[in-house]
C-alpha positions in Angstrom: 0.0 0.0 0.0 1.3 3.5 -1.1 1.8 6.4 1.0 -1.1 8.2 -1.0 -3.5 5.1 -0.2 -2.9 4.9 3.6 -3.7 8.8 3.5 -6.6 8.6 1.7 -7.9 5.1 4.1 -6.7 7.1 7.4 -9.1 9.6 6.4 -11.9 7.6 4.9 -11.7 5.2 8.3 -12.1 8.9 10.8 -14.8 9.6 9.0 -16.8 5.9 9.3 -15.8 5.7 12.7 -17.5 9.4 13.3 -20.7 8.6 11.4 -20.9 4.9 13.5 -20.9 6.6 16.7 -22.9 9.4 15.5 -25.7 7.1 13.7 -25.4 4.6 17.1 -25.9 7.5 19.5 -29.2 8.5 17.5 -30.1 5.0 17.7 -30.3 5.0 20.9 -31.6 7.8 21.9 -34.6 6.4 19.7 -34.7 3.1 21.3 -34.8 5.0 25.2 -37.4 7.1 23.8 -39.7 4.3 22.8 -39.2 2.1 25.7 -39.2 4.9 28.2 -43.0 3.9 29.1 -42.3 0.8 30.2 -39.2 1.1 32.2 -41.2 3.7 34.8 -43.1 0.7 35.7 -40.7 -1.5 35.8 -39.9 -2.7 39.3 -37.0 -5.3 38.5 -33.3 -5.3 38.3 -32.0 -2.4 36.4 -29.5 -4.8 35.2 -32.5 -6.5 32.8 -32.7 -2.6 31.2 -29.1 -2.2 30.0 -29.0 -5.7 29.1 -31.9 -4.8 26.8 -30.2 -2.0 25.6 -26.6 -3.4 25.5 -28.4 -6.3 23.2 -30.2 -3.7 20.7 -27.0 -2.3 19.8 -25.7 -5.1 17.5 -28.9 -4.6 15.6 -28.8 -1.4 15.6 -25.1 -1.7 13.6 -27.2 -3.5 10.8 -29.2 -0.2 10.3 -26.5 2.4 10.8 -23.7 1.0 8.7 -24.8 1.3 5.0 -25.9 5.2 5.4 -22.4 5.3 7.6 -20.1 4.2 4.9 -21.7 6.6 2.5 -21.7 9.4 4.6 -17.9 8.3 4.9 -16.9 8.2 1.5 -19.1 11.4 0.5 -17.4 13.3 3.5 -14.3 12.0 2.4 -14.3 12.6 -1.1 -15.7 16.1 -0.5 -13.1 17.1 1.3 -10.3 16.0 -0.6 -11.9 17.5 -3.6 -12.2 21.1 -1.4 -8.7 20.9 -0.7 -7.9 20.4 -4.1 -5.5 17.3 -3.4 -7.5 15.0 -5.6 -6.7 17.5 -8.4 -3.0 17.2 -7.2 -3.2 13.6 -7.4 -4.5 13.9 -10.9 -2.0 16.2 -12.0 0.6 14.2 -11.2 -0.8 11.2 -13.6 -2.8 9.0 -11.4 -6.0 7.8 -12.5 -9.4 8.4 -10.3 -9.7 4.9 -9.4 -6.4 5.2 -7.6 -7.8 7.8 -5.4 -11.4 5.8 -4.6 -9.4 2.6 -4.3 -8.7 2.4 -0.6 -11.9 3.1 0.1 -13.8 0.6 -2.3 -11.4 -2.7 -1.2 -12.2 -1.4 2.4 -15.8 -1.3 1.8 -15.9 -4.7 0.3 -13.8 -6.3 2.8 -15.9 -4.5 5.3 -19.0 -5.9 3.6 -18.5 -9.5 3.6 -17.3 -9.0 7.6 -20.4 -7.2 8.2 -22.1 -10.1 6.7 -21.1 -12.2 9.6 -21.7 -9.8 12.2 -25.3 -9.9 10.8 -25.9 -13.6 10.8 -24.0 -14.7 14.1 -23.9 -11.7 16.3 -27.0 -9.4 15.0 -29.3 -12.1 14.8 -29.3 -13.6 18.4 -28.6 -10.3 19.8 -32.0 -9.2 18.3 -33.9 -12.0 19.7 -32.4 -11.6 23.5 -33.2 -7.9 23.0 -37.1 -8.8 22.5 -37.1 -10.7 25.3 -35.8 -8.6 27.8 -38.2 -6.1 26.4 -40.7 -8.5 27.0 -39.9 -8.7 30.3 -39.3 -5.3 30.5 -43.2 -4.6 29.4 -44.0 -7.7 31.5 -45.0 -10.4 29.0 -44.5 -13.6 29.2 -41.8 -16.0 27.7 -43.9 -17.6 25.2 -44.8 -14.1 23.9 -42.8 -13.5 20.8 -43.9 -16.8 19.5 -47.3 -15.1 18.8 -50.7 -15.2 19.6 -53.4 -17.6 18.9 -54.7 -15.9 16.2 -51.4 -14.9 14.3 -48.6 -17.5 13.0 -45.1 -16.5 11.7 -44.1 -17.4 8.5 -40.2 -18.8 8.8 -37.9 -19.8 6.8 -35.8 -22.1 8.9 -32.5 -23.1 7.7 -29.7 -25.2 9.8 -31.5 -24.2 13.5 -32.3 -20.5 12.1 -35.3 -19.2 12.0 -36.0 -16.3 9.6 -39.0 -14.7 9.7 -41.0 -13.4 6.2 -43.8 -12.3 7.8 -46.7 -13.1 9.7 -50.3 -14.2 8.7 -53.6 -14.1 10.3 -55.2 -17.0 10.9 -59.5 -17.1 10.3 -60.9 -19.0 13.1 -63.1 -21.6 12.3 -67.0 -20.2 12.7 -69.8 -22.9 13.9 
């Protein structure tokens, strides 16, 4: 890696890391202002609150990071272009891709790592979440699996379970 690629990832890396926290931060703030109903009538462990928040965040990394690596690029590429130092690298007989380079193998490498975040750390960090929401709002265990009335449509694939949707069931009239 060349001298002008480690600049250009350096600053493409600040500015992801910025718009994670950033986007994150607004997450939750969201998530404390939806739940903050229930945990004013909440009279168990506090400990069952931040594990229902420390649980959200992972999914909340599988909203925030798509819009985060744009804003990072598009902050990036902005301000290398206000500076004039992509014309610079230009001039001196690079092509663009060069300069985007960094940031696209990063992205991709990024991508197929954020891929397994999603499936193994996402995914049963969303479900743990729910329940200790559940519990939160007082509900029982059995809640999430749906009413009577209502069935979950799954895809289940080697002890997965991923929902499409759920249907309501007619009940039978007499």
């Amino acid at each position: 890696m060349q001298l002008i690629d480690r600049y250009f990832f350096k600053a493409y890396t600040k500015a992801l890391i910025g718009a994670m926290i950033l986007l994150l931060g607004v997450g939750l703030i969201a998530k404390v202002n939806d739940t903050l109903r229930y945990i004013g009538s909440y009279e168990g462990p506090v400990s069952d609150i931040l594990l229902m928040y420390a649980w959200s965040v992972p999914s909340f990394v599988t909203y925030i990071v798509p819009p985060a690596m744009l804003f990072a690029i598009s902050f990036t590429m902005s301000g290398f272009i206000n500076s004039n130092e992509v014309m610079v690298v230009l001039a001196a007989g690079r092509p663009y891709i060069r300069v985007i380079k960094p940031m696209v193998l990063f992205s991709l490498v990024f991508a197929v790592f954020f891929f397994l975040f999603n499936e193994f750390v996402a995914y049963p960090g969303a479900y743990k979440s729910y329940d200790y929401l559940n519990k939160v709002r007082g509900r029982s265990e059995g809640w999430r699996y749906g009413s009577a009335n209502f069935r979950n449509v799954a895809l289940i694939f080697q002890n997965r379970y991923y929902t499409l949707g759920r249907i309501l069931i007619a009940k039978n009239q007499v």
